[in-house]
C-alpha positions in Angstrom: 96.6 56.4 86.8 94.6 59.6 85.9 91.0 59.4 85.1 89.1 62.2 83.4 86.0 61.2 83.7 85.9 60.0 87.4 87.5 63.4 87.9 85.3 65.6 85.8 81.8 63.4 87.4 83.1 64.7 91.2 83.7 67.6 90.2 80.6 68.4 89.1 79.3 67.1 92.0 81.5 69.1 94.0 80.9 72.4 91.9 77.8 73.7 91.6 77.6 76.0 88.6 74.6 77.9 87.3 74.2 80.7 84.8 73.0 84.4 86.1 71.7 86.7 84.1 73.7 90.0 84.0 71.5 92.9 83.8 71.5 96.8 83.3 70.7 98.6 86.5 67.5 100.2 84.3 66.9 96.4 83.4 65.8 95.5 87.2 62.1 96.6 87.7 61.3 94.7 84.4 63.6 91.3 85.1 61.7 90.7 88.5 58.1 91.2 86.7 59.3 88.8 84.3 62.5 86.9 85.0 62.2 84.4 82.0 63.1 87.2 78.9 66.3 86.3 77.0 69.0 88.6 77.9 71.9 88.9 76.2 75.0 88.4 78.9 75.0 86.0 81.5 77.5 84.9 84.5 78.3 81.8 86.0 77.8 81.4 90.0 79.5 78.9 92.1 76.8 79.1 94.6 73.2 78.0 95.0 70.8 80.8 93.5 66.9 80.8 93.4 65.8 81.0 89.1 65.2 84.6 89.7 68.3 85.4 90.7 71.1 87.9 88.6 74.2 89.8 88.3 74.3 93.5 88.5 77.9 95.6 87.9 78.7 98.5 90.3 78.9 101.7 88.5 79.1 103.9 91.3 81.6 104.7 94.4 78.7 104.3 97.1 80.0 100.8 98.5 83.8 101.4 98.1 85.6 100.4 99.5 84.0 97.1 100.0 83.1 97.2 96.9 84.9 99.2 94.4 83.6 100.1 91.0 83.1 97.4 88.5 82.6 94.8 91.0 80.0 92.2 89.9 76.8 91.4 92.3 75.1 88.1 92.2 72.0 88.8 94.0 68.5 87.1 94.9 65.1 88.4 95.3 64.3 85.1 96.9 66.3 85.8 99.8 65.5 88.1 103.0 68.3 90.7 103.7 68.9 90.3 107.8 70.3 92.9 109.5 74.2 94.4 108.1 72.6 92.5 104.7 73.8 93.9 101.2 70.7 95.1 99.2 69.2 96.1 96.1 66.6 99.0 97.0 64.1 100.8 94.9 63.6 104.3 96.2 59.8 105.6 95.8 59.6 107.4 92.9 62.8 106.6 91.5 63.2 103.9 88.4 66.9 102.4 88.9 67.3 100.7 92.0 70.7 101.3 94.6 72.9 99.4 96.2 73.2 99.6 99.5 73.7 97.9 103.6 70.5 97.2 105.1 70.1 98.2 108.6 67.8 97.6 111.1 67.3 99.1 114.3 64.1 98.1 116.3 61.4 98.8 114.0 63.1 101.1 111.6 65.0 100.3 109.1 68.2 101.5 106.6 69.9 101.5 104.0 73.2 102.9 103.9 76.5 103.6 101.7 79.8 102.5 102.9 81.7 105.3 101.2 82.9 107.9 103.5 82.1 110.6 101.8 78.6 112.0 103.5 78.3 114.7 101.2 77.5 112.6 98.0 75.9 109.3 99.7 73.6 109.8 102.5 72.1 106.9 104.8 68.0 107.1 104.9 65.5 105.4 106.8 63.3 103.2 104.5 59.8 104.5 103.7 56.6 102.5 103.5 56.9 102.8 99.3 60.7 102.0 99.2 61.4 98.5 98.7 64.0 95.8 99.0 64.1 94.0 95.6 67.0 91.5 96.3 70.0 90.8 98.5 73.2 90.4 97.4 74.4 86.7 97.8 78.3 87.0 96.6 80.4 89.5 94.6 83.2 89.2 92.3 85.8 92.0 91.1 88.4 92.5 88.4 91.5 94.1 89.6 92.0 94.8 85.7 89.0 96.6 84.2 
């Protein structure tokens, strides 16, 4: 005999689901000051997050075609990219952060698009006033936009 609530108690052990906050790409630089502001969408995550955590949307073709346009990115600041790591980067001088591969090599360190085209989206080594702001933990698209 079926039983909903047994089923729907291991389940929720099973699953665990948390609410992200989706955020603006201009939105950034503000949330990490001060992560606890009521935003106005929000995501669920399957996966373990840190409270700071959130959702970003792709609005450009720099990652395709791992990541195409309109994909969603659950990301933590809480987390330290390793190398080959997918990373939200501030750019000195710059206020809306990028998406991009982290790279190290010996001391140096990258970030870099995956779209092929070089003329648009350039790799650069990181500078002493660039900074890693969060790594990307999981991402989601919509074949349907």
């Amino acid at each position: 005999m079926f039983n909903r609530r047994r089923v729907n108690f291991q389940l929720q052990r099973w699953v665990n689901l948390t609410l992200q906050v989706t955020l603006a790409w201009t939105e950034v630089c503000n949330w990490i000051k001060n992560p606890f502001t009521k935003p106005d969408n929000y995501i669920i995550a399957d996966i373990s997050v840190g409270n700071k955590a959130y959702a970003l949307k792709v609005l450009d073709g720099a990652m395709e075609p791992l990541f195409p346009c309109h994909s969603i990115l659950i990301v933590d600041p809480n987390i330290e990219p390793k190398d080959r790591s997918y990373v939200i980067a501030l750019i000195n001088g710059s206020k809306v952060p990028i998406f991009r591969q982290f790279i190290i090599n010996g001391a140096d360190k990258y970030i870099k698009p995956l779209s092929p085209d070089t003329d648009i989206y350039k790799m650069r080594q990181l500078e002493t006033k660039d900074r890693i702001l969060a790594t990307v933990v999981q991402a989601r698209w919509n074949y349907r936009v």
